[in-house]
Every structure is written in C-alpha cells, then in structure tokens.
VEXTOR-767338 format. One line per field, with one value per residue (C-alpha): residue number from 0; residue in three letters; x, z, y. Coordinates in steps of 0.25 Angstrom, whole numbers. Layout:
REM VEXTOR-767338
i c(NUM,...)
aa c(ALA,...)
east c(X,...)
up c(Z,...)
north c(Y,...)
//
This chain:
REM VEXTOR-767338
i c(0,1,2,3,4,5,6,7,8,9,10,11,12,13,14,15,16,17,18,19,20,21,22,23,24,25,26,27,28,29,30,31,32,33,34,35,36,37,38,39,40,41,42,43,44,45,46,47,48,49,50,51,52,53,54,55,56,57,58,59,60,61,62,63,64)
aa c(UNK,UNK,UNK,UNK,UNK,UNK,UNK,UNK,UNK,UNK,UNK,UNK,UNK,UNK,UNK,UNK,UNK,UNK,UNK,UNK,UNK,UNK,UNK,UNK,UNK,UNK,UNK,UNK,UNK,UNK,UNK,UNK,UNK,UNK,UNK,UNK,UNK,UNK,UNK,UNK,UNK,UNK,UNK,UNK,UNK,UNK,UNK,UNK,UNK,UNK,UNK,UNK,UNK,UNK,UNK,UNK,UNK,UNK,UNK,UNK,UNK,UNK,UNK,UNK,UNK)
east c(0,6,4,5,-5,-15,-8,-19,-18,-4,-8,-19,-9,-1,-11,-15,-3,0,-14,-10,2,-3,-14,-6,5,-5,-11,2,6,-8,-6,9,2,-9,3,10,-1,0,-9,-13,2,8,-3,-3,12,10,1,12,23,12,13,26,28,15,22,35,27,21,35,42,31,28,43,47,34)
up c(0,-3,6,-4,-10,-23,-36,-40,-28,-35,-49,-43,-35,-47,-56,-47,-44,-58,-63,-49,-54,-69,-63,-53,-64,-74,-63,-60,-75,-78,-63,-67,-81,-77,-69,-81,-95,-100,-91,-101,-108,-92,-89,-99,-96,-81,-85,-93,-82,-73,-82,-80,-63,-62,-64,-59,-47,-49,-54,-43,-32,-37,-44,-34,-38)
north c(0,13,24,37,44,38,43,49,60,63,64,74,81,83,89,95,103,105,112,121,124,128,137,142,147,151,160,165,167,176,184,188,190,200,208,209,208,195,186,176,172,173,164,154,154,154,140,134,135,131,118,117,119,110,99,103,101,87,83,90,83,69,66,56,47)
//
C-alpha cells in the first residue's frame, strides 16, 4: 500500500498551478500594459511567459516523480 497522494490529485495540482500561473502573468502583462499604452501586446506576451513559468513550476515541484 503506498502512503502518498492519488495521482490524480498531482495532475490537478499541476494544471492547476500552471493556468494560475498563465492568468497570473497575462494580468500582470496588461497592468504594466495600461501604465504604459499597450495593454493588449504586453498582455498577450504576459500569457505566453506565463506558459513558460507554468511549467517551470510543475517541473520544478514534481521532478523528482
């Protein structure tokens, strides 16, 4: 019997982490945007880095799986 969690609860956890992680860079991306006058191509650019640190984050939680 193993005593971690179900794998589902991981593969949750990681999708979850990186949609969080892609909204929270998008919004980021069209704040700094609306400082400055381009909200939509800093936003667009804020979701594709958000892509990228997203699964930095999974990678960086679940590598030793």
């Amino acid at each position: 019997m193993t005593s971690g969690r179900p794998v589902r609860v991981d593969a949750a956890t990681a999708g979850m982490q990186v949609i969080g992680a892609i909204v929270a860079c998008a919004a980021a991306g069209y704040g700094i945007g609306s400082l400055v006058g381009l909200p939509v191509p800093l936003g667009l650019l804020g979701l594709f880095i958000g892509v990228f640190v997203g699964l930095a984050l999974v990678y960086v939680r679940y590598r030793r799986i």
